[in-house]
DRENPA-182829 format. One record per residue (C-alpha): residue number from 1; residue in one letter; x, y, z negated. Coordinates in pm, whole numbers. Each point is the difference from the previous one (the first is absolute). Example, Ala and Ser with C-alpha at 12.3 -4.5 7.8 and 13.67 -1.06 7.14 Angstrom:
residues 2
{1; "A"; {1230; -450; -780}}
{2; "S"; {137; 344; 66}}
This chain:
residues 285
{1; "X"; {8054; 4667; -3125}}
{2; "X"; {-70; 358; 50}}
{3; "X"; {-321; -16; -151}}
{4; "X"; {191; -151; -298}}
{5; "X"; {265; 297; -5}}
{6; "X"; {-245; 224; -10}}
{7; "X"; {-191; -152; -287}}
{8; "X"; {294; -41; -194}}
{9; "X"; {93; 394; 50}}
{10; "X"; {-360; 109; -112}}
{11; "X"; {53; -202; -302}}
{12; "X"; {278; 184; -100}}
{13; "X"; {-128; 317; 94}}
{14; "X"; {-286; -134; -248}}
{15; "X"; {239; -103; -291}}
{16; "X"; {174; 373; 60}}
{17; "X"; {-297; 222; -78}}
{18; "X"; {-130; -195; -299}}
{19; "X"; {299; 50; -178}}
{20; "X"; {41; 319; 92}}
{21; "X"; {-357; 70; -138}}
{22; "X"; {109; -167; -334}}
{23; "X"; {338; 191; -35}}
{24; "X"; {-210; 335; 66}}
{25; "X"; {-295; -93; -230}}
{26; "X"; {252; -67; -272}}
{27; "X"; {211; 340; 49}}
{28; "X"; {-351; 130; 5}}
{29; "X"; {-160; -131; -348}}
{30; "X"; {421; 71; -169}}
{31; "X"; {-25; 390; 162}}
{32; "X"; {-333; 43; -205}}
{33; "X"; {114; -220; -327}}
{34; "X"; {266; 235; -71}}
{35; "X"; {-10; 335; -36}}
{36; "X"; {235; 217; 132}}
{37; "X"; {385; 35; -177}}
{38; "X"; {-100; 397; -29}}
{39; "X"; {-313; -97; -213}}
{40; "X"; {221; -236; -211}}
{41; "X"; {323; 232; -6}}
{42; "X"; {75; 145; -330}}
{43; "X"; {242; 245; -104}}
{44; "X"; {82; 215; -265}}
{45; "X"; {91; 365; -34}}
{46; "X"; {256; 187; -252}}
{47; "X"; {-149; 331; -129}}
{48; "X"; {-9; 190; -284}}
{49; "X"; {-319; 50; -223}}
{50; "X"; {-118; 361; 78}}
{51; "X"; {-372; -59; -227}}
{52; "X"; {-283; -285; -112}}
{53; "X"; {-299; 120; 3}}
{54; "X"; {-332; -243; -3}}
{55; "X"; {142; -240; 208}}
{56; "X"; {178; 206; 255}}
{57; "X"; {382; 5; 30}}
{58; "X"; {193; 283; 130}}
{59; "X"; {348; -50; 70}}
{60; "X"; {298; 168; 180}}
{61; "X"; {238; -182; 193}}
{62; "X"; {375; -10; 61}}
{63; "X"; {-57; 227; 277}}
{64; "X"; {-221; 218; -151}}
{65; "X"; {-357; -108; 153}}
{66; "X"; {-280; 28; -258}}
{67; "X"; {-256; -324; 18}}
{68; "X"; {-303; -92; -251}}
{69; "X"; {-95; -386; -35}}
{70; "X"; {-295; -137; -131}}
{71; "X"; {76; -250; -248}}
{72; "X"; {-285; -145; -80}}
{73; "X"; {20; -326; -53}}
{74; "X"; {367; 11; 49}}
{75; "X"; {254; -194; -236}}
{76; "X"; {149; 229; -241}}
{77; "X"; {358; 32; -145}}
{78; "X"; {-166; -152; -342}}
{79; "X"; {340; 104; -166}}
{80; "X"; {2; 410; 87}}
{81; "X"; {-292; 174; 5}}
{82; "X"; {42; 176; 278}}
{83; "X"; {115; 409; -25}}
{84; "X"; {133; 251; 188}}
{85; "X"; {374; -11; 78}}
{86; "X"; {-29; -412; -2}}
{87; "X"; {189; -151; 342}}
{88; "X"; {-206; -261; 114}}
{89; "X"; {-73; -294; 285}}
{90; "X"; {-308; -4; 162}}
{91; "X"; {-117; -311; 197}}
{92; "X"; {-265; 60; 247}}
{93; "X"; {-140; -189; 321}}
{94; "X"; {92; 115; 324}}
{95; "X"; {314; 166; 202}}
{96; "X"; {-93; 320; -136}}
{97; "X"; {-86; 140; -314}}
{98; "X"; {-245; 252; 69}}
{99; "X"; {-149; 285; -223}}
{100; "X"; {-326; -141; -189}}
{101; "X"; {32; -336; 37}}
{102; "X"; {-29; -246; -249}}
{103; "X"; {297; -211; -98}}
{104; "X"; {59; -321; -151}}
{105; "X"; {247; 35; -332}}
{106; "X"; {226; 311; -157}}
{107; "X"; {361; -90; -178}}
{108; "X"; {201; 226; -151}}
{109; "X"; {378; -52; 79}}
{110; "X"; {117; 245; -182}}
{111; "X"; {-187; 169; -267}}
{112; "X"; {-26; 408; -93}}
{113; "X"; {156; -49; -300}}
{114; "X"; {282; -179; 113}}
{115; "X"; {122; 312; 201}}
{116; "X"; {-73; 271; -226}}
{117; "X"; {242; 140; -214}}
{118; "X"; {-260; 54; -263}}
{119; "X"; {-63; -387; -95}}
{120; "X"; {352; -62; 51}}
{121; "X"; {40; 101; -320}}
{122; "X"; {-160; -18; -352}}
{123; "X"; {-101; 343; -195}}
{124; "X"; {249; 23; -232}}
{125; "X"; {122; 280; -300}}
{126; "X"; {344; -31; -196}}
{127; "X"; {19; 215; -341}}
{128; "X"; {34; -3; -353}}
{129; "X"; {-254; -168; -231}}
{130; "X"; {-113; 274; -254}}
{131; "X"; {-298; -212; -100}}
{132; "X"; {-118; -351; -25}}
{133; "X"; {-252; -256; -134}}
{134; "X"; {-248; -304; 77}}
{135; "X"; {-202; 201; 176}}
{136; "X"; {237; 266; 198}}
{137; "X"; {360; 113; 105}}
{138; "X"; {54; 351; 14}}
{139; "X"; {338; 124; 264}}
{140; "X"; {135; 299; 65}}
{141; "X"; {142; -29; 320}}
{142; "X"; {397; 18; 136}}
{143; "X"; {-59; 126; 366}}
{144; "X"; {299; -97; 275}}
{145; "X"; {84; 347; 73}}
{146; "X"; {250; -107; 293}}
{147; "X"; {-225; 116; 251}}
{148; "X"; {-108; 290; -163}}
{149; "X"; {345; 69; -28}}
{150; "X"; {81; -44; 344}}
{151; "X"; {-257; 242; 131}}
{152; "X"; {144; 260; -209}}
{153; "X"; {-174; -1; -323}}
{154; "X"; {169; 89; -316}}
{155; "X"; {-45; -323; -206}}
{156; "X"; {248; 106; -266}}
{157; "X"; {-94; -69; -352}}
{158; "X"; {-316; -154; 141}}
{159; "X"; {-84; -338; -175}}
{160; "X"; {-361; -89; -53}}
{161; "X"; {-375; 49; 215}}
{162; "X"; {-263; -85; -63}}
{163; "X"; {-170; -195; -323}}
{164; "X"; {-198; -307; 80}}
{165; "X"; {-242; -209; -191}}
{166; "X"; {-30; -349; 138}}
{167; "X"; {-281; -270; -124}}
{168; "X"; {161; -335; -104}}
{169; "X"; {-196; -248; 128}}
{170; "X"; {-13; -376; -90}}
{171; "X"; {176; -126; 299}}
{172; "X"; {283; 229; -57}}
{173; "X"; {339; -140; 82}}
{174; "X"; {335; 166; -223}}
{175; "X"; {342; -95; 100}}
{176; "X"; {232; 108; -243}}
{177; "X"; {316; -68; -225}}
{178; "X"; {-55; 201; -326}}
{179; "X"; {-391; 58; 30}}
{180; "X"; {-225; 318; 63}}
{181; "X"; {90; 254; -233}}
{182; "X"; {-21; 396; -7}}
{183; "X"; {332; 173; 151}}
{184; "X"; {37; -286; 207}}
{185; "X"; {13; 68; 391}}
{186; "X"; {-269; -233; 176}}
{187; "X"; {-111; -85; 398}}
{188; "X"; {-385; -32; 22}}
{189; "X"; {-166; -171; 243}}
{190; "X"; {-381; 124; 16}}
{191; "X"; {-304; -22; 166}}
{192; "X"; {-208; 328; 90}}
{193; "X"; {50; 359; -32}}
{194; "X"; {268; 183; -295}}
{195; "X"; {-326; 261; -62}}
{196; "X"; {-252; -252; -35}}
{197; "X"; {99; -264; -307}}
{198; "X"; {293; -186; 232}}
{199; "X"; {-4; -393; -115}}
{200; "X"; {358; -125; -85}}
{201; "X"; {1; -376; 188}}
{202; "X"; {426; -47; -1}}
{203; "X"; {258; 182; -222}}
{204; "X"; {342; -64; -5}}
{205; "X"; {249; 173; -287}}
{206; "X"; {369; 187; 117}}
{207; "X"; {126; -259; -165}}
{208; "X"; {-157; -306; 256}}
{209; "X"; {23; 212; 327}}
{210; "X"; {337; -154; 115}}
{211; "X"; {-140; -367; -105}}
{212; "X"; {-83; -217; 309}}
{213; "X"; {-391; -19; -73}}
{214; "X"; {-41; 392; 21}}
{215; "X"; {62; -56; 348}}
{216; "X"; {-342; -175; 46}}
{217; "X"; {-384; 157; -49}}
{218; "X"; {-179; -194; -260}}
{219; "X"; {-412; 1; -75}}
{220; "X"; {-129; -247; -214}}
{221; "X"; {-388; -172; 11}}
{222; "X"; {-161; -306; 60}}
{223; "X"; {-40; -133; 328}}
{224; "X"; {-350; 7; 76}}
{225; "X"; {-49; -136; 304}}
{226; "X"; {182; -136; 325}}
{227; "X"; {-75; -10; 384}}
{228; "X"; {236; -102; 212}}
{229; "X"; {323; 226; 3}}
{230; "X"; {-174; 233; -199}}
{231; "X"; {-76; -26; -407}}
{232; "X"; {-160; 271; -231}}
{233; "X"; {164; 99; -332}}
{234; "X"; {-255; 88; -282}}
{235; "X"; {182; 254; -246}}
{236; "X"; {-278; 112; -245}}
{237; "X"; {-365; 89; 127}}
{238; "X"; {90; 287; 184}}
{239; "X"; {354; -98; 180}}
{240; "X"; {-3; -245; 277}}
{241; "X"; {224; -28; 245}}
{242; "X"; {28; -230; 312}}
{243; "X"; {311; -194; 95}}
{244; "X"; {140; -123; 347}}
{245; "X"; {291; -308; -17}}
{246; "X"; {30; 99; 387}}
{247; "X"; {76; -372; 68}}
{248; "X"; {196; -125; -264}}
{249; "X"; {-157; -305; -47}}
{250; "X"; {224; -102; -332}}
{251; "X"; {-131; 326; -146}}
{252; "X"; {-348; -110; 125}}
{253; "X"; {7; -263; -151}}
{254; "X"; {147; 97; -314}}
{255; "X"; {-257; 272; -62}}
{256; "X"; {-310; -297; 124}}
{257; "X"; {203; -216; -306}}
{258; "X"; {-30; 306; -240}}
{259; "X"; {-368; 97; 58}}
{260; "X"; {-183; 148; -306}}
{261; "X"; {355; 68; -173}}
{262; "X"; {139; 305; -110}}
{263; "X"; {332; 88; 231}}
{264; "X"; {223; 262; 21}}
{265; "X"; {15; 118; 395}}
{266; "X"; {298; 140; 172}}
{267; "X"; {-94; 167; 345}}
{268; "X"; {94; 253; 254}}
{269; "X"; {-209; 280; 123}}
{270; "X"; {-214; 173; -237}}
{271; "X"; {-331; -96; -211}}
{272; "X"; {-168; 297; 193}}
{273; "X"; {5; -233; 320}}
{274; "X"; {-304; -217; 83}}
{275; "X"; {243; -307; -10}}
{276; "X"; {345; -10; -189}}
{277; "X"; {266; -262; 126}}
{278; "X"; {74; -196; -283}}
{279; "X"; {369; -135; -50}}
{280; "X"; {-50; -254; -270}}
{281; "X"; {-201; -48; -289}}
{282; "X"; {103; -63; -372}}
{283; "X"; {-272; -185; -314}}
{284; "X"; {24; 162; -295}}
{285; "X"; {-184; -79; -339}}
């Protein structure tokens, strides 16, 4: 009986050590299967756009540490071309970001034109119309002398500035009541610079500035082409200008359904910006 104890004892012992070989083996072959959870980690950093420059990135972040990326092969924002001033997200691999390294993608959250004060608002002169035909609209301007008067200037019996031609192009928008006319005071909407032939894009008379639709920007063209949340409005053969619905996807939709027609745009922000935010689109004949 003892002998039989004994045998029944090794057996176990036996039984034991195989399976703890097998459980081992198996931890063994899952420890080298998958990598590590640093290797697979991946974060992202907030930073703002300092310079792109052939595929290096500099940034500075929101404590003030300067880092360059390659991005290489990294997904770009395909919306913004990236600039200086943009905020963006950067998703890397790792725990760290460290200068040099390359990274996976680059979003911008919030765009540089978005927080400048510059592309907040459209260029914009209010005057009299001394001038006018197919071609061009001639204003002499009506400055806002408030602040000029609050500094301390003497603004009395001032009235006019400077004379501006502007270029009527064929995409030209007018809101008006009674029509453009000389002696009539005008708001013009342009693109460029006043010294160097200014094009006229949106004009609205005194007599339609207190009307609900001076409220809104207007550009007119054909859209061209869409991707995504983004579509590009062809004005004439030198005026383009790219569009962002941000989202919107009834206003996506609406300008997918209107493809190829002319529309009259309403947006925020100003054509100057790589991407406008559209607010709604309008067909016209």
């Amino acid at each position: 009986m003892k002998k039989t104890l004994w045998i029944a004892i090794f057996g176990l012992m036996l039984f034991a050590a195989a399976c703890g070989k097998k459980t081992d083996t198996k931890s063994s072959q899952t420890a080298q299967e998958e990598p590590s959870s640093e290797a697979l980690s991946e974060n992202s950093l907030s930073a703002t756009v300092q310079k792109l420059d052939n595929g290096k990135l500099s940034v500075e972040t929101g404590d003030g540490k300067v880092l360059t990326f390659d991005v290489n092969g990294a997904t770009l924002d395909k919306t913004w071309e990236l600039m200086p001033g943009d905020e963006v997200e950067i998703s890397y691999e790792g725990t760290e970001p460290q200068d040099g390294m390359t990274v996976k993608s680059v979003t911008v959250s919030v765009p540089y034109e978005f927080t400048t004060e510059d592309f907040n608002d459209e260029q914009n002169l209010y005057g009299e119309i001394t001038a006018i035909n197919d071609s061009s609209i001639t204003v002499k301007e009506i400055p806002d002398f408030r602040e000029a008067a609050l500094e301390g200037e003497n603004t009395e019996g001032k009235k006019y500035g400077d004379t501006v031609t502007f270029q009527r192009p064929s995409f030209e928008i007018d809101l008006t009541q009674g029509g453009l006319k000389v002696g009539g005071e005008i708001s013009v909407y342009y693109l460029g610079e006043l010294s160097n032939n200014p094009v006229a894009f949106y004009t609205i008379t005194e007599d339609a500035l207190e009307g609900e639709d001076a409220d809104h920007l207007k550009v007119k063209g054909t859209i061209e082409s869409v991707d995504g949340d983004v579509f590009t409005l062809k004005s004439d053969d030198t005026h383009s200008f790219r569009f962002t619905t941000d989202g919107n996807n009834d206003l996506t939709k609406e300008v997918e359904t209107n493809k190829g027609k002319t529309v009259e745009v309403s947006y925020s922000t100003s054509l100057k910006a790589r991407v406008s935010l559209a607010e709604g689109i309008k067909v016209v004949e």
